[in-house]
C-alpha positions, 0 to 999 in steps of 0.5 A, a space after each residue: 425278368 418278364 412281370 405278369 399279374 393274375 387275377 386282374 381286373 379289365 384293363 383301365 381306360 381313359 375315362 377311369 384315370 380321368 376320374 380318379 386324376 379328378 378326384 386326386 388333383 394330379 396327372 398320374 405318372 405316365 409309367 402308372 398308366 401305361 401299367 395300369 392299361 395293360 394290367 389293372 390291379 392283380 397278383 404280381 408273379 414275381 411277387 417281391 420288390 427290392 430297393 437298395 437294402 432290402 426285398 419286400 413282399 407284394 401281395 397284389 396291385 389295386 385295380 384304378 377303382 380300388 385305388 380311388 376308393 381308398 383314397 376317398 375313404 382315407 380319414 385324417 386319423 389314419 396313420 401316416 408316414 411322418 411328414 405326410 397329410 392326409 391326401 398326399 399319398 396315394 395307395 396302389 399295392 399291398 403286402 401280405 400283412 400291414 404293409 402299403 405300397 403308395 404313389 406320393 402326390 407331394 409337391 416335393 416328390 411327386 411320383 416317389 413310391 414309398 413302402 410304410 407299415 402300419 403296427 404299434 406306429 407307421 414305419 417307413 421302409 421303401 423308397 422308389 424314385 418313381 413308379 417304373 424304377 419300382 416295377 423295374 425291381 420286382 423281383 423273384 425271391 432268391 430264398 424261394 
């Protein structure tokens, strides 16, 4: 299935992910960055991921100066997934509600993309092994 985004931003450059590298610490997946050159943040069209038990709703992608806004204004009260810190995730998408699509920068899981929510408490939903696997599973609803 062809993915197409909406509603995007100019491409990134390189000079955009040697900034937002600078201010996480990290290399970003070579995956994020091929995607992010094409397309910079946007309404993904299919709009919906899956991963091995359940499809999830994105609403849109954040474009690179998005993403590092919001990692730096990440506060260390923010709720979190259990066993993360402040500064080991790194959010790149969202759903319609409260729900977050990030990138993690943990030394254990590197690249791992993980779905949490965020209402009474942080829940924990979607697990990507890496940021391609979770493009590869975007998917059209089959309800729709």
């Amino acid at each position: 299935m062809k993915l197409n985004f909406s509603s995007t931003s100019k491409p990134a450059t390189e000079k955009d992910f040697y900034r937002l590298e600078s201010t996480i610490g990290h290399k970003l997946p070579t995956a994020m960055k091929k995607h992010y050159l094409k397309y910079n943040g946007g309404q993904p069209e299919p709009s919906d991921v899956h991963d091995s038990e359940r499809l999830y709703p994105i609403n849109a992608f954040l474009d690179v100066n998005e993403i590092m806004q919001d990692y730096n204004s990440t506060e260390f009260d923010d709720p979190l997934p259990d066993k993360f810190e402040p500064g080991t995730l790194l959010s790149f998408a969202y759903d319609p509600g409260d729900g977050t699509y990030a990138l993690s920068l943990r030394k254990e899981d590197f690249g791992k993309v993980y779905f949490f929510t965020v209402t009474d408490r942080v829940q924990l939903f979607g697990e990507w092994k890496d940021f391609q696997t979770f493009l590869d599973c975007i998917v059209e609803d089959p309800d729709d």
